[in-house]
C-alpha positions, 0 to 999 in steps of 0.5 A, spaced: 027 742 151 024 736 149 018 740 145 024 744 142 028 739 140 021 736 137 020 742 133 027 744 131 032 739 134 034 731 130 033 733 123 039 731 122 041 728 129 043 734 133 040 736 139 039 742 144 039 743 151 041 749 156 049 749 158 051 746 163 053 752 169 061 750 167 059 750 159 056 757 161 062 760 164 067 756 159 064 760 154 062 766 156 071 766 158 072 765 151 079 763 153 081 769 157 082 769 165 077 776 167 072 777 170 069 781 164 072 778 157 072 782 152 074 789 155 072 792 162 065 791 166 062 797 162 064 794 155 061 788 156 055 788 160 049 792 163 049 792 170 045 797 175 050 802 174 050 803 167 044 801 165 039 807 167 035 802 169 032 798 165 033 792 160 037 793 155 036 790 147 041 784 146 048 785 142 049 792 144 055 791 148 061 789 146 062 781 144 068 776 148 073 773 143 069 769 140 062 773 139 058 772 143 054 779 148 051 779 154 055 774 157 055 778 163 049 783 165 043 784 162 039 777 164 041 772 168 040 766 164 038 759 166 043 753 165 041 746 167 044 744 173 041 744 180 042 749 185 048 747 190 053 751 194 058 746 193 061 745 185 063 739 182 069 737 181 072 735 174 071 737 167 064 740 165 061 736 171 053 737 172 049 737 179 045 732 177 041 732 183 033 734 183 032 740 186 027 746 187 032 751 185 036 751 179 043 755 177 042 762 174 048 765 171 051 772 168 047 777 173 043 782 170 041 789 168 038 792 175 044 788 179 051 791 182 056 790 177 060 786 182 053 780 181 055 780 174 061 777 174 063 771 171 064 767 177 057 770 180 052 764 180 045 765 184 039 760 183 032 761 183 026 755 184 025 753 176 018 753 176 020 761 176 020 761 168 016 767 167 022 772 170 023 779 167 030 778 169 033 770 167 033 768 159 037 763 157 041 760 151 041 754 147 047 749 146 047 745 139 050 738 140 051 735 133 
């Protein structure tokens, strides 16, 4: 994130980072209480049995209450805690703790739909970047 916030963060004091996991699920839930916001798990998500498998372009399915897509399915996508099986309590809480293996959250095209639930986390080690299967998003902190 530090070359990213080089080039396009700063300008005017914001800065980007990847979500933390409860950041990721905050948004992806935009303020409902499903596991799929924004209608069924076929609505809103590309998982195994529906995407014919391969990966689909983004923003095809519909959008959560507050417009975001793919929140469930396509790719998994990386956040910035480390992995552990215990979460944090508190609000927006980080593992902070170094490890090799970082959270990946959302499931993805060529999973089953119950991996791509919004309370489904995995992992994977972070040095894994080049993956067919994880993205990521940015946060914009102002």
């Amino acid at each position: 994130m530090e070359k990213v916030n080089a080039k396009l963060g700063n300008a005017d004091g914001g800065t980007m980072s990847l979500p933390t996991e409860a950041q990721y699920e905050y948004a992806a839930r935009a303020g409902e209480k499903g596991m799929s916001p924004g209608g069924n798990l076929d609505e809103v998500a590309w998982h195994d049995g529906n995407s014919g498998g391969y990966m689909k372009p983004v923003g095809t399915k519909k959008a959560n209450a507050w417009g975001l897509h793919d929140m469930n399915g396509s790719t998994w996508e990386w956040v910035q805690d480390s992995f552990s099986e215990e979460l944090p309590g508190g609000t927006d809480p980080l593992a902070k703790e170094i490890g090799s293996d970082r959270v990946i959250r959302g499931g993805c095209w060529f999973k089953e739909a119950t991996r791509c639930r919004l309370a489904t986390r995995s992992y994977r080690w972070q040095g894994a970047s080049q993956c067919f299967s994880i993205g990521f998003r940015i946060v914009r902190h102002s």
